[in-house]
C-alpha positions, 0 to 999 in steps of 0.5 A, a space after each residue: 153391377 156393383 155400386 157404394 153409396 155414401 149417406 154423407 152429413 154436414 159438410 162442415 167446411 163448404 156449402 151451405 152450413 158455412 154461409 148460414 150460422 143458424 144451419 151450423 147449429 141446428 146441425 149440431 143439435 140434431 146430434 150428428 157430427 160434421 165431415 170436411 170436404 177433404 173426407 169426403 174426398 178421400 171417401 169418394 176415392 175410396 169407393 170409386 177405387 172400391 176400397 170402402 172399408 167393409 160396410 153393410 150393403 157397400 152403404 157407408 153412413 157419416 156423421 152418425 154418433 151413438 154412444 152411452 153419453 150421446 142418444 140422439 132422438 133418431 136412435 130408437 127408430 128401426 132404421 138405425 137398428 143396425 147402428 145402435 147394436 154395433 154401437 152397444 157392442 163397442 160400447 160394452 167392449 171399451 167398458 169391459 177394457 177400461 179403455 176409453 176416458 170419459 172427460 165428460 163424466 170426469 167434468 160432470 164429477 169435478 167439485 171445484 172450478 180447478 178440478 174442472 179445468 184440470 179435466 179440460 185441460 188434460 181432455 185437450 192436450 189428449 185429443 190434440 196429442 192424438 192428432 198430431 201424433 205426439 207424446 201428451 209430454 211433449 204438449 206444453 200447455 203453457 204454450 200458445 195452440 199456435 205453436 202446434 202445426 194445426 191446420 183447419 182440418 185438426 181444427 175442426 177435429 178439435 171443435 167436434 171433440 170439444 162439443 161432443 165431451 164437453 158440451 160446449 159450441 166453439 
């Protein structure tokens, strides 16, 4: 019979990682990304409803991020083989189109205090644009994060962004 799985990560809004903070972090510094409780939600509505995106094998694996700045000690095992290519692959495809910005680079290259908090500043305003769907010109900075409608879910969002470009635990 046909069958998905979900190989799921942290779940960063339920459970054990937010009763015990030393759990939360050495999640965080295995290299993986955490899902809330709503996405795994709508991941098992998904494959109940058998609309699960085209995976390998209907096996659909959460929390595992590859890229050229980020090589988890997990990445070299054979098991990952799969991951690490299309991770390359994407990675030589973004390369070759100039596409994606690099805040991490960009804040490993700024000389002075100033120019590192530009990169900060312009890396924030262009995530939360993204999640809200906005212009980065309707995004005031001056402006309080209050002031946008964020909800936890963005938050967390917001906090994984932060800890994957700039290395830093919110």
């Amino acid at each position: 019979m046909p069958a998905s799985s979900l190989d799921l990560t942290a779940v960063s809004d339920s459970g054990y990682i937010t009763e015990d903070l030393k759990a939360a972090e050495v999640a965080r510094n295995l290299g993986s990304d955490s899902i809330s409780e709503a996405k795994v939600l709508a991941l098992l509505s998904a494959a109940i409803n058998g609309k699960i995106g085209v995976t390998y094998n209907n096996h659909t694996i959460t929390g595992m991020r590859i890229t050229a700045a980020i090589r988890p000690f997990w990445t070299k095992d054979a098991k990952f083989k799969a991951i690490r290519i299309a991770a390359e692959e994407a990675a030589a495809k973004d390369a070759s189109l100039n596409a994606v910005v690099s805040f991490n680079a960009a804040l490993k290259a700024a000389k002075s205090m100033p120019e590192a908090e530009d990169v900060i500043c312009r890396g924030l305003v262009d995530k939360i644009s993204s999640v809200l769907i906005l212009d980065t010109k309707d995004i005031d900075i001056t402006r309080s994060l209050s002031h946008y409608p964020l909800d936890s879910l963005v938050a967390i969002e917001i906090r994984n962004f932060i800890a994957r470009e700039f290395k830093a635990n919110m």
